[in-house]
C-alpha positions in Angstrom: -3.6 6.3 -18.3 -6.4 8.3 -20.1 -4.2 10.9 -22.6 -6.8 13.5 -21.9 -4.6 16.0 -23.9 -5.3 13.8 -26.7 -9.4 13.7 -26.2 -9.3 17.4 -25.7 -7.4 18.3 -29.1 -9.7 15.6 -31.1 -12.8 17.4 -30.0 -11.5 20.8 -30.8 -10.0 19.8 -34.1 -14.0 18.1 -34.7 -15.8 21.5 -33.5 -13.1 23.4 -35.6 -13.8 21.7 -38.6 -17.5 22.0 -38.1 -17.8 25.6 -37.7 -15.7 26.4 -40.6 -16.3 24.3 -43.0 -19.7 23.6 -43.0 -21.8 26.4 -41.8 -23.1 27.1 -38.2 -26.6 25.9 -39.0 -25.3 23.0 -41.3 -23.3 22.5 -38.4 -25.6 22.0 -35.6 -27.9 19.7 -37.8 -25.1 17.6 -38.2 -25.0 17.4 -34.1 -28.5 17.3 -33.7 -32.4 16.5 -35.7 -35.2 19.3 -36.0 -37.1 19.2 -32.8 -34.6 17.7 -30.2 -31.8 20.3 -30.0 -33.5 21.9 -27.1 -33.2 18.5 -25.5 -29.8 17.6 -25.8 -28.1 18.2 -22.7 -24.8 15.4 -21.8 -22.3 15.8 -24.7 -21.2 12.7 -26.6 -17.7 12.0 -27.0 -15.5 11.1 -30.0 -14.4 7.5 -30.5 -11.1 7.9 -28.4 -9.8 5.8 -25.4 -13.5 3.7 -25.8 -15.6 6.9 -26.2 -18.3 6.3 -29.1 -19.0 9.6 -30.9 -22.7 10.4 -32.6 -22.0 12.8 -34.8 -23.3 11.8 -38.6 -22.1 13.1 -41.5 -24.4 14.3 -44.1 -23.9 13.8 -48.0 -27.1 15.8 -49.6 -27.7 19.3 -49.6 -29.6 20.1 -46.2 -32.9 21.4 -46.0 -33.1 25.5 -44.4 -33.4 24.7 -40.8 -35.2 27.3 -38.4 -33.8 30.3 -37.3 -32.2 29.7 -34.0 -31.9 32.7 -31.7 -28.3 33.7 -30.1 -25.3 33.4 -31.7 -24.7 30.4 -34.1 -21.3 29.6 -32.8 -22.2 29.6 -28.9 -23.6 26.2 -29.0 -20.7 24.9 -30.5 -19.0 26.7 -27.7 -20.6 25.3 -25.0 -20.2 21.9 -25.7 -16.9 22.2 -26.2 -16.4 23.5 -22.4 -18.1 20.8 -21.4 -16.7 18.3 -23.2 -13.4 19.9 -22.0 -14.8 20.5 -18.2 -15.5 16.5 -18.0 -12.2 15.3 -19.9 -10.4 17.9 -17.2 -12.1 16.3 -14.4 -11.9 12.6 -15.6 -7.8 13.7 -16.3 -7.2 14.7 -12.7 -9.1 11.5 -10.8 -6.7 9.3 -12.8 -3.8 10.8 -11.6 -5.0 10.8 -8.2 -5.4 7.2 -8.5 -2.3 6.6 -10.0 -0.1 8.8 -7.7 -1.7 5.8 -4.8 1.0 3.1 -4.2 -0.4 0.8 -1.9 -3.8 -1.1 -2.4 -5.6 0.6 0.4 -5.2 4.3 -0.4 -6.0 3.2 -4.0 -9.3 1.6 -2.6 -10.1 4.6 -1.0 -9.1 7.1 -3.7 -11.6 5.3 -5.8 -14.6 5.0 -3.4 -14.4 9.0 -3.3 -13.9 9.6 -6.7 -16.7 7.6 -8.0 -18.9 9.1 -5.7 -18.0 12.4 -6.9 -18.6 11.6 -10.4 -22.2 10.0 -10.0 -23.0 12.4 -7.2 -23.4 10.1 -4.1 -22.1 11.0 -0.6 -21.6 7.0 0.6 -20.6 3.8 -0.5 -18.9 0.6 -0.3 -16.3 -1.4 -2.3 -16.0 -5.1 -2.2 -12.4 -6.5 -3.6 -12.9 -10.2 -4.4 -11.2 -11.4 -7.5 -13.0 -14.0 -9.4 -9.9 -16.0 -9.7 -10.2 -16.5 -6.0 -6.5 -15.4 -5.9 -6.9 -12.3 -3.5 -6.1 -10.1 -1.7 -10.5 -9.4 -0.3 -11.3 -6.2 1.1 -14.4 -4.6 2.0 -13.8 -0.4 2.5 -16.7 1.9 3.1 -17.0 6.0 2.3 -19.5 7.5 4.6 -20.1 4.1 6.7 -19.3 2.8 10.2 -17.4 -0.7 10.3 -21.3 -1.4 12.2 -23.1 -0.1 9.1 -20.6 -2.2 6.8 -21.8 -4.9 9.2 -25.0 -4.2 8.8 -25.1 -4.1 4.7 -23.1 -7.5 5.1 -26.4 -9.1 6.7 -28.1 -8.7 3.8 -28.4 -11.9 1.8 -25.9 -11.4 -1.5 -28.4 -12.1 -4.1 -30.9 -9.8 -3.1 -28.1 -6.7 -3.5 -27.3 -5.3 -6.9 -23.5 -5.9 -5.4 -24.3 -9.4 -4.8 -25.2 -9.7 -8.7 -22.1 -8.0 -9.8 -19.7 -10.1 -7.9 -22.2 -13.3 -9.0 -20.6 -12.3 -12.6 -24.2 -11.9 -14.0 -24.4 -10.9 -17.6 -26.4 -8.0 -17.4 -24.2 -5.4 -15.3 -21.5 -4.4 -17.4 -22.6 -0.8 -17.4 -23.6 -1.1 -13.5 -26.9 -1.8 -11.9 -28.8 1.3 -11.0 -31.6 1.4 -8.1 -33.0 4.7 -8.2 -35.7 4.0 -5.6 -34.9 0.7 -3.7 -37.9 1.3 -1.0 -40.6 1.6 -3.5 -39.8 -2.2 -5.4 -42.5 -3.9 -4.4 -40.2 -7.7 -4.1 -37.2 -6.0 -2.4 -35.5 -8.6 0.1 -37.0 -7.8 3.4 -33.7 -7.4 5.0 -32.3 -4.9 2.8 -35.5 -2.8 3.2 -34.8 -2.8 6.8 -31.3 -2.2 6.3 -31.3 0.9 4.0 -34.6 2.1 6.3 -32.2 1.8 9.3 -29.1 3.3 7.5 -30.7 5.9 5.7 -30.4 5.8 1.6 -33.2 5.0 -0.8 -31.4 4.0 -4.0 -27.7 2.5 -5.2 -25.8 2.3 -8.4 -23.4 -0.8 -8.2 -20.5 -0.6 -10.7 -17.9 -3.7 -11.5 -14.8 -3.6 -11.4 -13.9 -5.8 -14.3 -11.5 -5.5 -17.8 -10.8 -7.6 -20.4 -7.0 -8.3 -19.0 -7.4 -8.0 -15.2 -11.0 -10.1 -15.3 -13.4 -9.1 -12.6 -11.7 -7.5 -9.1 -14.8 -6.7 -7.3 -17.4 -4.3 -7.3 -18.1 -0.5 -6.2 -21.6 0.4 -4.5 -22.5 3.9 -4.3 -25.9 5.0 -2.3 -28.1 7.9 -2.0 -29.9 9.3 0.1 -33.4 10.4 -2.1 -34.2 8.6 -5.1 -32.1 9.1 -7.5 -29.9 7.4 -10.0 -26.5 9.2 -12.4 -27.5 10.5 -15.7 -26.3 9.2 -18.5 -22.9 11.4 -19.0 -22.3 10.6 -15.4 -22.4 6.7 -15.6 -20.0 7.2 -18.9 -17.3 9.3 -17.1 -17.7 6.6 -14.2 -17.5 3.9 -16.6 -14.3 5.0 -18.0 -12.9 5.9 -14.6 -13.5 1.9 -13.1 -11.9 0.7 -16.4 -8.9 2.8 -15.8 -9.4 1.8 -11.9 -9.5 -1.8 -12.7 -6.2 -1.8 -14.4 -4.4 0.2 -11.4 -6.1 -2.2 -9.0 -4.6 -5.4 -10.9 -1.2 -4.1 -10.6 -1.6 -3.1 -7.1 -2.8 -6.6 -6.5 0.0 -8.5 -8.1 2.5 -5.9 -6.2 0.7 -7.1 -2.9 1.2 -10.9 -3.7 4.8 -10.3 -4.3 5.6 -8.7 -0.9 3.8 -11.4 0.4 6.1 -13.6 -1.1 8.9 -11.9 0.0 7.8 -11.3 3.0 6.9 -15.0 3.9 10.4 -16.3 2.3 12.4 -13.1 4.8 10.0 -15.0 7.9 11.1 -18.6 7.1 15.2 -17.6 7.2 14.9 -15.6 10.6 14.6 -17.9 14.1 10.3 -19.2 13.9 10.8 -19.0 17.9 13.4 -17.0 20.6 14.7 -19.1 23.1 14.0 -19.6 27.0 17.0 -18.8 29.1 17.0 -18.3 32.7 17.7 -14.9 33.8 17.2 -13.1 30.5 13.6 -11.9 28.3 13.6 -11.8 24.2 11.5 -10.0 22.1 12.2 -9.3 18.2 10.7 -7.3 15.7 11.3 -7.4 11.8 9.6 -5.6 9.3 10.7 -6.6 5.2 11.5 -4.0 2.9 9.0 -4.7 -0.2 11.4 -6.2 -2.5 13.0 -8.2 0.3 16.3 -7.2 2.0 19.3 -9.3 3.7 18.5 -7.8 8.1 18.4 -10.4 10.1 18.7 -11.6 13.9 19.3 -14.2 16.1 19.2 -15.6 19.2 21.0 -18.8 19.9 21.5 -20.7 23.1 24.6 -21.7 23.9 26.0 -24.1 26.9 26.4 -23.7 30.3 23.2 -21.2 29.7 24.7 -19.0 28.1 23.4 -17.0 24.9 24.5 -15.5 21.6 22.7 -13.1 20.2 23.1 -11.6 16.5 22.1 -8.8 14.1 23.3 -8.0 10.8 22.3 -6.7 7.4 23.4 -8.1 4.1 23.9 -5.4 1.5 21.6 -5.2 -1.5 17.5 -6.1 -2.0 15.9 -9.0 -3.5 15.8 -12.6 -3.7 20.4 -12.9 -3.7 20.4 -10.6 -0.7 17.8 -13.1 1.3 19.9 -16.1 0.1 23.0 -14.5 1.3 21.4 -13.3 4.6 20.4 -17.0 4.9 23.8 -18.8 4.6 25.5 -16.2 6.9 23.0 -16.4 9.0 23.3 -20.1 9.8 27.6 -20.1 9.3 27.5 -18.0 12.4 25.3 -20.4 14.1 27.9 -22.9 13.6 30.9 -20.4 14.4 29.4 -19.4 17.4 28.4 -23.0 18.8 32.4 -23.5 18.3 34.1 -20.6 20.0 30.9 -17.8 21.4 33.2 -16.9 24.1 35.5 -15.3 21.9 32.9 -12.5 19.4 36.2 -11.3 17.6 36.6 -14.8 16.4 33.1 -15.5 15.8 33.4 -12.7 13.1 36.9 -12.9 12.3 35.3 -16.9 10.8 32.3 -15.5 9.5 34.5 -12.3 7.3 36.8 -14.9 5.6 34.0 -17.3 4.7 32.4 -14.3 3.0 35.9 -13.1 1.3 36.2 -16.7 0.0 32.4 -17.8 -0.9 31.5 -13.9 -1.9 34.1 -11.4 -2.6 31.7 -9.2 -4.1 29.2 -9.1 -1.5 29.7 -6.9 2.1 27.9 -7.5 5.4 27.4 -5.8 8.7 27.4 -7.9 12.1 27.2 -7.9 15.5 27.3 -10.6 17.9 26.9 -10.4 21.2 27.9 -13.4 24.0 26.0 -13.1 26.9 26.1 -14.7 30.4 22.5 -13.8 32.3 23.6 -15.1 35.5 26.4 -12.7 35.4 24.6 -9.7 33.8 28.0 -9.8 31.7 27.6 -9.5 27.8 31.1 -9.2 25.7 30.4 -8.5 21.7 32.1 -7.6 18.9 31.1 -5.3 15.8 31.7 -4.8 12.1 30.4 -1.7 10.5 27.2 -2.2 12.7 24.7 0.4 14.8 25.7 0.7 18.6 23.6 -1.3 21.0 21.4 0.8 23.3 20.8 0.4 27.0 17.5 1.1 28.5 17.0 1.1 32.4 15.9 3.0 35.2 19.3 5.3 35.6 20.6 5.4 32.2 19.8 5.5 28.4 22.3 5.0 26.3 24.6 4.0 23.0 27.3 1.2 24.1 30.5 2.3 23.5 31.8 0.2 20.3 35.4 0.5 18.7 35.1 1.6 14.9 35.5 -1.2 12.6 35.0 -1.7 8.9 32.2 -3.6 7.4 32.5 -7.8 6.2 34.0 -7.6 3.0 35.8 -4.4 2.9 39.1 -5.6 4.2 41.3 -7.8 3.3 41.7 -9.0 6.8 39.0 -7.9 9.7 40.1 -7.2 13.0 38.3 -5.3 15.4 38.6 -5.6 19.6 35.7 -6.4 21.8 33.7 -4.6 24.2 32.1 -5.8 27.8 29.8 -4.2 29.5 27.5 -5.1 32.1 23.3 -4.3 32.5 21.8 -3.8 35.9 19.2 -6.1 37.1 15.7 -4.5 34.9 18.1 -3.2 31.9 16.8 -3.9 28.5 19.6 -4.0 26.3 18.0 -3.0 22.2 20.0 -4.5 19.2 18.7 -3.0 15.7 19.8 -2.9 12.0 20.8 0.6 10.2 17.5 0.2 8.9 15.5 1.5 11.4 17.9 4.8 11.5 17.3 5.0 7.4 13.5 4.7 7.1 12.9 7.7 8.9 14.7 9.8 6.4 16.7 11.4 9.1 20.3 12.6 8.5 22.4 9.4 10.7 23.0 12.1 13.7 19.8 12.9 13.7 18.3 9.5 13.4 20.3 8.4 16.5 19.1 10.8 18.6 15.4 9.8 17.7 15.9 6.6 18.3 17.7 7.4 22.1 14.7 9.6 23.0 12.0 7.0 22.1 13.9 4.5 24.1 13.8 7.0 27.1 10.1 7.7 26.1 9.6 3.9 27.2 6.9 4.2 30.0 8.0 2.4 32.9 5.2 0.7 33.1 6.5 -0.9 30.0 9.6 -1.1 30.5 9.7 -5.1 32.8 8.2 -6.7 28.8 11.0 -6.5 26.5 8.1 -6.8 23.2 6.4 -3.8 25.1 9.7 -2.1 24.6 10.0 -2.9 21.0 6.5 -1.9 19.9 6.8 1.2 21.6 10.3 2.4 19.3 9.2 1.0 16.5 5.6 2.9 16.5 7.9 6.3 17.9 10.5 6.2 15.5 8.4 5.5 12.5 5.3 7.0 13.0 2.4 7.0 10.8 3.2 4.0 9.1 6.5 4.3 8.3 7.5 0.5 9.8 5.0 -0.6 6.9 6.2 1.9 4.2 7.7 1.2 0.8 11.3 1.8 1.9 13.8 -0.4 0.6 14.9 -1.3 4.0 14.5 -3.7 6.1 13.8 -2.6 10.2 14.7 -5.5 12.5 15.0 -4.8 16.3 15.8 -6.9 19.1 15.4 -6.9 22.8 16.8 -8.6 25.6 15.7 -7.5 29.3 18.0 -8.9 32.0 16.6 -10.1 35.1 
């Protein structure tokens, strides 16, 4: 981060020092030659956070300078407001950018504050890290995903972004185009594309550091002629650097919820079974650091079927192991004795008391006959099933019982119900109730109304069912949020 406070007190302490010391006319010699003080105009700042000041220091006795109307300290003045205007600006884009979490509001935090700080109204950002070990983006400010497609038929060496993400040696400080329809050898294409789209010039900035290497590239276009001034392709420069960095961290975030997320995929069933009589659909969603949720549906003979959630307690890498081996023990325990859930879980608690007394788990495991529209299941510590038909929505009725690994002996009775034909019966993890940041009570009773919001047109596809609570319980990207928690749902529609 930029420690603007830092810039800010450097320049004053300079200005301070200047005006006191030496003189006022002494003073403004110093900043400027005879004849060009009527041109200066974009302040130069001191040699902090990669700023390079050009302010010489004088060691003979100056000659009398001019008489310069207005008051001898108001030049000082003024530069100093405007060195402190742009330090206050530059301040609050980086913590915009680093109040972003994910990659894609940071990409699009950028886009608009670059164009704000070299005065463009559109643009484009390419992310392709030269390393080739991605994630790629291409995100537009101003532009249709058409126009994107559009600037993307363009061939990449004729565009100043083409050169950038080439790695050519000449754009460090960004390629500026400040009238792309008069060059005489522009590519064809690209005259016909910016004719068609509308802008006349382009200033292409990389996104590059020394650490992070090159990311990709930022293209900002306007609509006239024009190109940033000098003070404005500084403040942008130092703004990408800071960018860059944020951007690389964002990046290695992304790969690691990849990770996570790919390692969560492999441990849960890669397919649900076919059995007569009943419809599957599941949903999971990973918590970023990787949580222990899981499900399963497992057939069993004489077509029967077991299904299974449960949740693992803790995050990371020893909660996806553990998920994993309990996971496939009550496989085993409920190939052996499924008609009985209490004994199913009864197995699967003292195989955690003896292989992980400091680890507790939540389960649920449900024996189901389709034929008979009969399911009997048994619960510890876990969320109430819901039923879903054309009568009723509702929370089965479960007995209390205490999680796996809490007791020194677990014991809980089961519970039978029966679905009517067209019943979807919903199995979920707590997570679901905990990402929407409801209190529990209140969490249930969203999760009951966006089952009854089901249309009924929906309601014969069991995935139809599923996509519809997920996107009504967490809205607006909450299923894809950076809770801790895992969300896995699943969904079996009886025939």
């Amino acid at each position: 981060m930029l420690d603007i406070g830092l810039l800010v007190r450097v320049h004053v302490d300079a200005l301070i020092v200047a005006q006191n010391h030496m003189g006022v006319c002494d003073a403004i010699r110093r900043i400027a030659p005879v004849g060009k003080l009527a041109a200066m105009s974009a302040p130069h700042l001191p040699k902090v956070a990669g700023i390079d000041p050009e302010v010489p220091v004088s060691t003979h006795t100056p000659a009398p300078l001019p008489e310069i109307p207005g008051p001898p300290g108001a030049f000082i003045q003024d530069r100093l407001a405007g060195w402190v205007s742009d330090l206050t600006t530059l301040h609050e884009l980086t913590e915009r950018l680093a109040g972003t979490s994910t990659l894609e509001t940071a990409l699009n935090e950028l886009l608009q504050a670059g164009a704000a700080l070299v005065g463009a109204r559109r643009g484009l950002l390419v992310l392709e890290p030269a390393n080739g070990e991605g994630p790629s983006a291409t995100r537009g400010l101003g532009l249709t995903h058409a126009e994107l497609g559009h600037i993307e038929t363009v061939p990449r060496a004729a565009t100043a972004l083409g050169r950038v993400l080439d790695g050519l040696p000449d754009t460090a400080d960004g390629i500026a185009s400040p009238d792309l329809l008069g060059e005489r050898d522009l590519d064809p294409r690209h005259r016909e594309v910016a004719t068609r789209l509308g802008y006349a010039a382009s200033y292409a900035l990389p996104l590059a550091s020394e650490a992070a290497g090159r990311l990709g590239v930022a293209l900002w276009l306007y609509d006239e002629p024009a190109e940033p001034a000098q003070k404005q392709r500084h403040l942008a420069g130092l703004y990408a650097r800071y960018a860059t960095e944020h951007l690389a961290r964002l990046i290695e975030l992304e790969r690691a919820r990849a990770d996570v997320a790919a390692v969560a995929e492999e441990l849960l069933p890669s397919r649900l079974p076919r059995i007569p009589g009943v419809q599957l659909a599941a949903r999971h969603r990973a918590g970023p650091r990787g949580g222990g949720d899981w499900y399963d549906a497992l057939p069993l003979p004489d077509r029967t079927l077991g299904l299974a959630v449960g949740s693992v307690g803790g995050s990371g890498p020893s909660a996806m192991a553990a998920m994993g081996r309990l996971r496939a023990s009550l496989r085993a325990y409920a190939v052996m004795e499924g008609e009985d859930p209490v004994a199913v879980l009864s197995d699967l608690e003292l195989l955690l008391r003896l292989t992980e007394p400091a680890r507790t788990a939540t389960a649920l495991f449900a024996y189901c006959e389709p034929a008979a529209r009969k399911v009997v299941l048994a619960g510890a510590g876990h969320t109430p099933p819901l039923i879903l038909g054309e009568r009723r929505c509702e929370y089965v009725e479960t007995t209390l019982s205490a999680p796996l690994g809490m007791l020194a002996c677990w014991e809980a009775p089961s519970v039978e119900f029966s679905p009517a034909p067209g019943e979807t019966v919903l199995l979920y993890t707590d997570g679901l109730l905990r990402r929407t940041g409801d209190a529990m009570d209140r969490a249930f009773a969203r999760l009951h109304s966006a089952a009854a919001s089901v249309p009924k047109s929906d309601r014969h596809d069991p995935a139809a069912v599923a996509d519809h609570v997920l996107r009504t319980v967490l809205p607006d990207g909450l299923d894809r949020s950076d809770s801790t928690e895992d969300v896995v749902l699943l969904a079996a529609r009886f025939d």
